[in-house]
C-alpha positions as CSV (number, residue, x, y, z in Angstrom):
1,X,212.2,81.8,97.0
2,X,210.2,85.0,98.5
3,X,211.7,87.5,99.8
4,X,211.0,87.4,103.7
5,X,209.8,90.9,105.4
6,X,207.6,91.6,108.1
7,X,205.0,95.0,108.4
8,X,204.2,97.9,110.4
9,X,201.1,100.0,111.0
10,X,200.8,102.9,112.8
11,X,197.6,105.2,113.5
12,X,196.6,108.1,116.1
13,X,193.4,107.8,117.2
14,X,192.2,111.6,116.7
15,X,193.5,111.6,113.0
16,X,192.1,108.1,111.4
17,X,190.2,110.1,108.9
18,X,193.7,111.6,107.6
19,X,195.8,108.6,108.2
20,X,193.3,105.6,107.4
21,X,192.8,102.9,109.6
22,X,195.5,100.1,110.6
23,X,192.8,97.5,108.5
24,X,193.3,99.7,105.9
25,X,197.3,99.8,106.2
26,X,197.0,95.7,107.0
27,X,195.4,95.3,103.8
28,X,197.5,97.2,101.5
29,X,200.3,95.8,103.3
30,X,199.0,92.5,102.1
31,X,198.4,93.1,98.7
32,X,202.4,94.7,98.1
33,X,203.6,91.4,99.4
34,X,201.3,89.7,97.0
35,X,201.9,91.1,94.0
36,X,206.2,92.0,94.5
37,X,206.9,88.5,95.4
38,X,207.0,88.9,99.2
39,X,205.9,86.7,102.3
40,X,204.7,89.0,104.9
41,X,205.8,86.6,108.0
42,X,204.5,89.3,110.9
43,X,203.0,92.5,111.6
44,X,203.2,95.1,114.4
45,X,200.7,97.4,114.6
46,X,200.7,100.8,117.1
47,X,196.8,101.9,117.8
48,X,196.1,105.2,119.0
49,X,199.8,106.6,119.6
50,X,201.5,109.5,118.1
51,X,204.3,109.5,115.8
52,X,207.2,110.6,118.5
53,X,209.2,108.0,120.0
54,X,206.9,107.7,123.0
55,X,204.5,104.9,124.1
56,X,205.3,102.7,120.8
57,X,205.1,99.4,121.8
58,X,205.1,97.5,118.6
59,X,207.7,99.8,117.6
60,X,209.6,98.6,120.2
61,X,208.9,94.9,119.5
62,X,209.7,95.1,116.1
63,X,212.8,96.2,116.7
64,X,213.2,93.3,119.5
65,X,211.9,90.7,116.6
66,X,214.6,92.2,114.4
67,X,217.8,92.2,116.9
68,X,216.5,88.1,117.4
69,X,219.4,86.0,115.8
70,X,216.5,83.4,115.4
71,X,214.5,86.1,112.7
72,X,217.6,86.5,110.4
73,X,215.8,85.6,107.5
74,X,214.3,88.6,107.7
75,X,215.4,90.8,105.0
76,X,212.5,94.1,105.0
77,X,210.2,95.7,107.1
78,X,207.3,96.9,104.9
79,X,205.2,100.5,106.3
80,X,202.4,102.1,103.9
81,X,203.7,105.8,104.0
82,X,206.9,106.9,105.3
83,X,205.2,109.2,108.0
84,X,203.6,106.1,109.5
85,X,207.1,105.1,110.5
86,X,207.4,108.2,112.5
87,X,206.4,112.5,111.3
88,X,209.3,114.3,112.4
89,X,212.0,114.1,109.7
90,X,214.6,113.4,112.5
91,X,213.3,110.1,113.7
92,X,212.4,109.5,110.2
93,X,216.4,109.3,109.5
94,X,217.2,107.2,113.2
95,X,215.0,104.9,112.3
96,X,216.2,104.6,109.0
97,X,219.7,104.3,110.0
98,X,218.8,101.7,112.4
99,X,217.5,99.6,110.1
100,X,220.5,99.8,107.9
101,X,222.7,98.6,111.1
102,X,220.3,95.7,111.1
103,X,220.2,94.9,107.4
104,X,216.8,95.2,106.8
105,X,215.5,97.1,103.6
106,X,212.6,99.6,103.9
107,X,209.6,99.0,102.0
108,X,206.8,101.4,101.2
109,X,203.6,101.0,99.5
110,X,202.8,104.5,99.0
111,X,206.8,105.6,98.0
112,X,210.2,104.7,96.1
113,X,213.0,102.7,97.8
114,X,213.6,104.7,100.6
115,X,216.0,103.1,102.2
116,X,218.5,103.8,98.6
117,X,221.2,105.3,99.5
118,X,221.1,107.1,96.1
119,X,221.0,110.9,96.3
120,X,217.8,111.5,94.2
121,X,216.1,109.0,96.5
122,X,217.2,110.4,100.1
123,X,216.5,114.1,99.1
124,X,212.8,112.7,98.2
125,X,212.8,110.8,101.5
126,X,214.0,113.7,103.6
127,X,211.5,115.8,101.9
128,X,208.8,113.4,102.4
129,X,210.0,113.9,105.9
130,X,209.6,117.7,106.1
131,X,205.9,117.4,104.4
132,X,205.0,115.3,107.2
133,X,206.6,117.6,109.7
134,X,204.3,120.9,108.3
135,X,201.2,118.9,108.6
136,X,202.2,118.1,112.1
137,X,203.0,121.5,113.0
138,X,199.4,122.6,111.3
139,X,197.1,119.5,112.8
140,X,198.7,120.8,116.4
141,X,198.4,124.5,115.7
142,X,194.5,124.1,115.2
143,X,194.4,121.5,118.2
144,X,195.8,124.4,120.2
145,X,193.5,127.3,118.6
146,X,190.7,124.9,119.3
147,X,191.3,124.5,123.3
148,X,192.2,128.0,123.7
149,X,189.6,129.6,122.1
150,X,187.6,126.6,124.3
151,X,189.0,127.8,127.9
152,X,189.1,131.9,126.2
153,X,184.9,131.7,124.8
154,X,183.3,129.6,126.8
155,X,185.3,129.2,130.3
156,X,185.8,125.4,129.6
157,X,188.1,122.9,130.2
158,X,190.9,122.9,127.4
159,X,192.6,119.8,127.9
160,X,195.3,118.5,130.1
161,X,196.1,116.9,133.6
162,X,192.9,115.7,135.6
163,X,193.7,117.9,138.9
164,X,193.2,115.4,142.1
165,X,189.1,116.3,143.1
166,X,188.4,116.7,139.3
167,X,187.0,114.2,137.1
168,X,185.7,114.7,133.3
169,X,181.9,115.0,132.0
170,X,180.9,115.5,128.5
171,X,184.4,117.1,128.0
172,X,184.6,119.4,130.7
173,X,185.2,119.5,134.6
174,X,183.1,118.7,137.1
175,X,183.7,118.3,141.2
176,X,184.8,114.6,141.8
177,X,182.7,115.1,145.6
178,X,185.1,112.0,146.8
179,X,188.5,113.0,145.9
180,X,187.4,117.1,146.9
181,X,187.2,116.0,150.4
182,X,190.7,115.4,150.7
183,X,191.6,118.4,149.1
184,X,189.6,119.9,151.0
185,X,191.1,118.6,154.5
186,X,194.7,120.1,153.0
187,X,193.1,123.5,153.2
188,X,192.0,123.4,156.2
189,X,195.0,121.5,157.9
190,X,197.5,124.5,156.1
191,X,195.3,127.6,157.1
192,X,193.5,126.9,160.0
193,X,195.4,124.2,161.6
194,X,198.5,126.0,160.6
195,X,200.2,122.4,159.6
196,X,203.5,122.4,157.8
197,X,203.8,120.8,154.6
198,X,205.5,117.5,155.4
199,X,203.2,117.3,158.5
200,X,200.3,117.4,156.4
201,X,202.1,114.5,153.9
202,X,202.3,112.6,157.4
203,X,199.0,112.9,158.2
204,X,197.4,112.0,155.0
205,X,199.6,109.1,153.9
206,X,198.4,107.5,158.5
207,X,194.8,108.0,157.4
208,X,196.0,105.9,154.1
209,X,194.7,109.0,152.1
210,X,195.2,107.8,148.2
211,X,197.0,110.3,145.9
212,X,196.2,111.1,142.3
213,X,198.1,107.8,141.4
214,X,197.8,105.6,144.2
215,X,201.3,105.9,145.8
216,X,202.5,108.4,148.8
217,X,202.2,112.2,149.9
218,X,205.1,114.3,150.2
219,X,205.5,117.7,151.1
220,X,206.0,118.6,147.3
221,X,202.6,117.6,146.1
222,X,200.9,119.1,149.3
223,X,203.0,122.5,147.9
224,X,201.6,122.1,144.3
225,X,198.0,120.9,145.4
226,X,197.9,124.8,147.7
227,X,199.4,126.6,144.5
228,X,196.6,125.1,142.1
229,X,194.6,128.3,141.6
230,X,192.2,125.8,140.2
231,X,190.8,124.8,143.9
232,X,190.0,128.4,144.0
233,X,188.3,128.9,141.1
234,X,190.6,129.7,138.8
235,X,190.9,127.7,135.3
236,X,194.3,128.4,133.2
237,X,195.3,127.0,129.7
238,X,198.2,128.3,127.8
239,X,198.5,131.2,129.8
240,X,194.9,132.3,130.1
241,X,192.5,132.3,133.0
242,X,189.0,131.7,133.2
243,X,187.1,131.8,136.7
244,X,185.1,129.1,137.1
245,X,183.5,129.8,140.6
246,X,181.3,126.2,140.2
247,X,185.0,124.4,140.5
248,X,185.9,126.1,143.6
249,X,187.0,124.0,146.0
250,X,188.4,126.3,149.0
């Protein structure tokens, strides 16, 4: 009888050329099961997310397939490369572990039994690990040199939170005319009108003002909306400034 196990793919978007694509990880996923004897019963793929712990849904389900009494012929999960499972050499060894609790057995295409708890094996593992941490550190390093030197050159927008009165537009900022009215109105009702912050919250959320994310004002955001030194022209990434008179707002 063949062994059962069930697969999962992981990819990030930005780095597809680096990490291949989850039809390539289907299909070599297929292929192990194939030729070691295996019936690959499910896979759970993650699109476009990083390897943290964050917004992994599949991840997530998997686990939730694997806890199911009803799955306990399930005896391997099957990933192409180690660092598809997660980068960082920490939640490398969680997952690992929580696995073991499970008794489930994990497979890689790309790598030796993994899972073995013989010494040889988990130093290679844990090393695997680290690898996949330095390229990590190096693919964010150059993200970062890439939007600073973007804000530092060339004044544009580096990446980041979508301010309220901002949208995006080939990749940098441009006025959102809707959304800078009510920013707008805040101005005026804190200098002129000499309101107080919680009595400008009050106002906007009577007029049914929508916020950033579509819920209520309070007199925190109206204090971080008059702080924003974006309104005044002022673009900041990483700790430097560019003035960007053309996103002025007050």
């Amino acid at each position: 009888m063949r062994k059962k196990i069930i697969g999962y793919c992981r990819v990030s978007t930005d780095n597809q050329k680096d990490e291949g694509t989850i039809d390539l990880q289907r299909q070599a996923l297929r292929e192990y099961a194939e030729q070691n004897a295996c019936e690959l019963v499910k896979t759970f793929e993650d699109e476009g997310v990083s390897g943290g712990l964050e917004d992994r849904p599949a991840l997530v389900e998997m686990f939730s397939y694997l806890e199911d009494k009803s799955n306990k012929e399930i005896k391997g999960v099957l990933i192409y490369k180690l660092d598809r499972l997660a980068r960082d050499l920490y939640i490398q060894e969680h997952l690992i572990k929580k696995l073991e609790s499970l008794s489930q057995e994990l497979i890689s295409t790309k790598e030796p039994d993994l899972a073995g708890n013989d010494p040889m094996r988990k130093a290679f593992r844990q090393f695997m690990g680290i690898v996949s941490e330095l390229e990590k550190a190096f693919i964010t390093m150059r993200l970062s040199g890439g939007r600073i030197n973007k804000i530092k050159t060339k004044s544009l927008y580096a990446g980041g939170g979508i301010a309220l009165g901002y949208s995006t537009k080939g990749k940098d900022l441009v006025i959102d005319e809707k959304q800078a009215e009510t920013i707008k109105q805040i101005f005026k009702m804190k200098r002129y009108q000499r309101k107080g912050l919680r009595e400008i919250a009050r106002v906007l959320n009577e007029q049914g003002t929508p916020t950033a994310r579509g819920g209520v004002w309070h007199a925190g955001t109206i204090k971080y909306i008059l702080a924003n030194q974006l309104y005044k022209g002022v673009m900041a990434y990483s700790g430097i400034e560019a003035k960007r008179a053309d996103l002025a707002l007050f």
